[in-house]
VOKOL-16126 format. One record per residue: y, x, z of N, C-alpha, C, O, CB in turn; residue number from 1. Coordinates in nm, 3 decimals, always signed. Glycine has a CB too. Example, Ala and Ser with C-alpha at 12.3 -4.5 7.8 and 13.67 -1.06 7.14 Angstrom:
residues 2
PT      npy      npx      npz     capy     capx     capz      cpy      cpx      cpz      opy      opx      opz     cbpy     cbpx     cbpz   nr
PT   -0.569   +1.319   +0.780   -0.450   +1.230   +0.780   -0.330   +1.320   +0.780   -0.332   +1.424   +0.846   -0.447   +1.131   +0.905    1
PT   -0.225   +1.285   +0.708   -0.106   +1.367   +0.714   +0.003   +1.290   +0.787   +0.114   +1.341   +0.804   -0.060   +1.408   +0.572    2
This chain:
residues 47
PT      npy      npx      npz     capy     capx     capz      cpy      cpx      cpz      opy      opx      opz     cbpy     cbpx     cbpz   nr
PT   +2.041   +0.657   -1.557   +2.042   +0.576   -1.434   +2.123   +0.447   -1.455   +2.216   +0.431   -1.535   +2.103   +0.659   -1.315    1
PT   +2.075   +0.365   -1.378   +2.183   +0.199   -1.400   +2.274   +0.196   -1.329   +2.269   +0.239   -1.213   +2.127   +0.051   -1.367    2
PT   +2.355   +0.153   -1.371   +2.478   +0.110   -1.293   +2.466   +0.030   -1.154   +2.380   -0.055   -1.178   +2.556   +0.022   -1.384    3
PT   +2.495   +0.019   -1.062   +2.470   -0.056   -0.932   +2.439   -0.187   -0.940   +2.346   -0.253   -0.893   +2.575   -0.053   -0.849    4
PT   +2.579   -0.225   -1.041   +2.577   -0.402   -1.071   +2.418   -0.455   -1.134   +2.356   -0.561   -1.121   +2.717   -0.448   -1.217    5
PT   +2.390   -0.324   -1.207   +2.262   -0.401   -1.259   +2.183   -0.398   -1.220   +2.106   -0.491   -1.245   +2.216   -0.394   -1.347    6
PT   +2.142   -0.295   -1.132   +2.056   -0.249   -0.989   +2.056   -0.320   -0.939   +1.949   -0.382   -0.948   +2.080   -0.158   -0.899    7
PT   +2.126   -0.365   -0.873   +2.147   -0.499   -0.783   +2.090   -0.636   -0.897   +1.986   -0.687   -0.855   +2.349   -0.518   -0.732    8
PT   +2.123   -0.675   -0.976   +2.078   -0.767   -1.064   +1.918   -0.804   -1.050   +1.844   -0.898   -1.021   +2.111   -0.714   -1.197    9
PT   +1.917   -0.661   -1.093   +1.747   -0.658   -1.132   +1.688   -0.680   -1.004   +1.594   -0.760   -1.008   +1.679   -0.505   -1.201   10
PT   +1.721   -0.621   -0.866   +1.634   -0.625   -0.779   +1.647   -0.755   -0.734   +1.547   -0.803   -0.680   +1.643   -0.527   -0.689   11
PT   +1.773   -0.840   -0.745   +1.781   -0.983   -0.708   +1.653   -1.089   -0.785   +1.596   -1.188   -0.740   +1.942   -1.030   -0.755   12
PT   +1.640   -1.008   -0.940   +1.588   -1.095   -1.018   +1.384   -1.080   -0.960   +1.278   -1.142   -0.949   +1.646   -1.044   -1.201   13
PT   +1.435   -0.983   -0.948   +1.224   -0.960   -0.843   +1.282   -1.022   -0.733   +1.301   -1.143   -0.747   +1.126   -0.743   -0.776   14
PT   +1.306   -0.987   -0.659   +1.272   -1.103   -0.565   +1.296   -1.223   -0.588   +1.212   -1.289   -0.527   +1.321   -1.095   -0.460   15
PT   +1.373   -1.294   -0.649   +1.332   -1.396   -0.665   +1.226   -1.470   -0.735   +1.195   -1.589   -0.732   +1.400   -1.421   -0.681   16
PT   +1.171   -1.348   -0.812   +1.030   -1.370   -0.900   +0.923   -1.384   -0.783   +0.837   -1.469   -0.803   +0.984   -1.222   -1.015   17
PT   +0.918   -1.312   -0.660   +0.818   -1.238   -0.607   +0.770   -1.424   -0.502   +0.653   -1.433   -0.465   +0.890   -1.050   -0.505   18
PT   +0.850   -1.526   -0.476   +0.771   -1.658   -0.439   +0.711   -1.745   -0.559   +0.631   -1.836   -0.536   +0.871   -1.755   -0.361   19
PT   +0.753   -1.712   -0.694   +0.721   -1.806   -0.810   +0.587   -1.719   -0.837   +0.487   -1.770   -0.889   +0.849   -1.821   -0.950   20
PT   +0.594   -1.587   -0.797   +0.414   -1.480   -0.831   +0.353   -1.537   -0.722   +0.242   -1.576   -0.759   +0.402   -1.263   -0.812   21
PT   +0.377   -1.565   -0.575   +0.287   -1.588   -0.534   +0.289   -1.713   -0.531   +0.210   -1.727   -0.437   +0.264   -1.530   -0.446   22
PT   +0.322   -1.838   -0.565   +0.252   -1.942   -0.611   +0.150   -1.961   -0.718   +0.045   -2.024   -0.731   +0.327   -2.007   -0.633   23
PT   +0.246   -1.858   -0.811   +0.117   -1.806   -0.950   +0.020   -1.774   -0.900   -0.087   -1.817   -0.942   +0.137   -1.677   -1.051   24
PT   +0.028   -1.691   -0.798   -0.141   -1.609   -0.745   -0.220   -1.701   -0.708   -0.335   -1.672   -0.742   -0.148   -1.500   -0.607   25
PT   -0.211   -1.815   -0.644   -0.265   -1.949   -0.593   -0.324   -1.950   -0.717   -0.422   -1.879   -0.740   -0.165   -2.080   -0.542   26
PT   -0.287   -2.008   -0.781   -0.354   -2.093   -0.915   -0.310   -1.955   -1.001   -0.220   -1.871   -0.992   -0.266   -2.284   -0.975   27
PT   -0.423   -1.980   -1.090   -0.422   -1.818   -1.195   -0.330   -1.773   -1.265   -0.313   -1.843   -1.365   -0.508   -1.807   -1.304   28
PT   -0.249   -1.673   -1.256   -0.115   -1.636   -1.339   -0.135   -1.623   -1.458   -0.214   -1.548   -1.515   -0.047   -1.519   -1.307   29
PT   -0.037   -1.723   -1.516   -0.099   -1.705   -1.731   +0.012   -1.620   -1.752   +0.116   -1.581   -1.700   -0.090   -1.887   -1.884   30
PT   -0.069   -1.609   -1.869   +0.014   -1.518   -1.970   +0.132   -1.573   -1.999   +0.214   -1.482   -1.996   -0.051   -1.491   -2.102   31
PT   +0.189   -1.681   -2.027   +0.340   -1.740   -2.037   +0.414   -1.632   -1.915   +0.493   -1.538   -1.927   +0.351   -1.943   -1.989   32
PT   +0.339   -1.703   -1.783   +0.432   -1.658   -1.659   +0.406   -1.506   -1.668   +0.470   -1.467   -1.570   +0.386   -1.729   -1.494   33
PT   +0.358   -1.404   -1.719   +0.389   -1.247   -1.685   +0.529   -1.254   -1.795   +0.647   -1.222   -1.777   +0.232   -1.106   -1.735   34
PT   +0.447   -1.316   -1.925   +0.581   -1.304   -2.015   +0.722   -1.326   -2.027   +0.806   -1.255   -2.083   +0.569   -1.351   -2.086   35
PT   +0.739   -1.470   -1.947   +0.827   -1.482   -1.926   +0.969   -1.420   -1.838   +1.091   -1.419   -1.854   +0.785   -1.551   -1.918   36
PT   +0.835   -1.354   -1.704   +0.927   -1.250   -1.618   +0.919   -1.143   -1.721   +1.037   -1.111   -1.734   +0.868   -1.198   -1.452   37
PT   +0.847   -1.068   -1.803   +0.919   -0.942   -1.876   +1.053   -1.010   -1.949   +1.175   -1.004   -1.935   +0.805   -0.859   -2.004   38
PT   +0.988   -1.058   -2.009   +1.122   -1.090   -2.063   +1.259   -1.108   -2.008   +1.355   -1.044   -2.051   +1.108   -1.184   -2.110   39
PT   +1.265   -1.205   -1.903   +1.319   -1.236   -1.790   +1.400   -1.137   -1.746   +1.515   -1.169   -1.718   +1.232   -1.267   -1.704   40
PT   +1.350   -0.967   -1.728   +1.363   -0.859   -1.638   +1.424   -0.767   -1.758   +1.522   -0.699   -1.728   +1.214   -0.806   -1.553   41
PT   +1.369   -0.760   -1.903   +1.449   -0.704   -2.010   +1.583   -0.722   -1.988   +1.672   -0.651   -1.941   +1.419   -0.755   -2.134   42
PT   +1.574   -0.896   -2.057   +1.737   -0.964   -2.010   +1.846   -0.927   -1.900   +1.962   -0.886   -1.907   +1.716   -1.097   -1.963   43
PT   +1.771   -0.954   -1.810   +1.864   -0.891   -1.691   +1.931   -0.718   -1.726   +2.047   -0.688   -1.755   +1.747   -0.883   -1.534   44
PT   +1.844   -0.653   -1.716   +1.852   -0.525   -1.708   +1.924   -0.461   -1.851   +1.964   -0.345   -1.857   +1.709   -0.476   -1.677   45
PT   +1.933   -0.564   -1.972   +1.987   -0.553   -2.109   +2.136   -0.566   -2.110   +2.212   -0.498   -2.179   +1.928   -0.660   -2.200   46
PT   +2.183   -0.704   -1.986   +2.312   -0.724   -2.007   +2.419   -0.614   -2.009   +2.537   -0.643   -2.030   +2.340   -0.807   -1.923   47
């Protein structure tokens, strides 16, 4: 299980993903932008 701090991290880091996806959804989500949030969400959740 994660620690709170990072719990909290991670869920800060989706939502703040979740207006940059739906602008993506507008215009077609590339492959950079999924990649970048995995990656993105590794990081977070790595520190």
């Amino acid at each position: 299980m994660l620690p709170g701090g990072q719990l909290n991290e991670a869920a800060s880091a989706l939502s703040a993903w979740k207006p940059i996806e739906a602008v993506a959804n507008t215009e077609a989500p590339t492959k950079v932008e999924r990649t970048f949030f995995i990656i993105h969400s590794v990081y977070v959740l790595s520190r």
